[in-house]
C-alpha positions in Angstrom: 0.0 0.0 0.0 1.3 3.6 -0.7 0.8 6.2 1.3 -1.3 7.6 -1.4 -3.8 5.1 -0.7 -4.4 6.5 3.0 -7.2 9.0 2.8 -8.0 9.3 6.4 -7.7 8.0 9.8 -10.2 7.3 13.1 -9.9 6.5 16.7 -12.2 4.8 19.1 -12.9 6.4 22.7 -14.1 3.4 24.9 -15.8 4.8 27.8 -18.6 2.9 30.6 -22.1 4.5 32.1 -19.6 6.3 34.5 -17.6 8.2 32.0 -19.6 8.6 29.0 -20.1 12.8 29.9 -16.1 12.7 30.1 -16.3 10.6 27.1 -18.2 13.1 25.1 -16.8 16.1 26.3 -13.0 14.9 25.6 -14.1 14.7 22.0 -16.3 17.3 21.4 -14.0 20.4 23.0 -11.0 19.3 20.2 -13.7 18.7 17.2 -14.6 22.4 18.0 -11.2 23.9 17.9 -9.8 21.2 15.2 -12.9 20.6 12.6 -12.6 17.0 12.8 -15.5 14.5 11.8 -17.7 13.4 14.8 -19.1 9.6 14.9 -21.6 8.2 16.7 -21.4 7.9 20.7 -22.2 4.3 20.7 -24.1 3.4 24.2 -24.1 -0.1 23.8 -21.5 -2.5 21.8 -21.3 -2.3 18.2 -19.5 -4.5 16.1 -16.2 -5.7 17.4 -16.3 -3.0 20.5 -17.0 -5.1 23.3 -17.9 -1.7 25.3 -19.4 1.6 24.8 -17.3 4.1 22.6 -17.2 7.0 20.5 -15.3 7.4 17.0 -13.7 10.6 15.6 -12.6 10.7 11.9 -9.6 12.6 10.5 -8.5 13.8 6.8 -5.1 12.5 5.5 -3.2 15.8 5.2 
């Protein structure tokens, strides 16, 4: 694969009942001052997350 290929990038925030307002809130304050794509804050498990979690997406430069 080239680098070419990449066209953007995501990361998971895995978070339980107790943190999901921390959860949130750590990604929402950078979208805000970054522009970055925000995913669904998943409250149950989706897929192959076994717990709760959040996903940010991000533009190859």
């Amino acid at each position: 694969m080239h680098e070419s290929d990449i066209n953007g990038y995501h990361v998971h925030v895995y978070f339980d009942q107790s943190s999901i307002d921390f959860a949130v809130s750590s990604t929402e304050q950078p979208h805000e001052k970054f522009g970055y794509q925000l995913g669904k804050v998943n409250q149950k498990p989706v897929g192959p997350h076994p717990v709760l979690e959040s996903t940010s997406f991000f533009q190859a430069s």
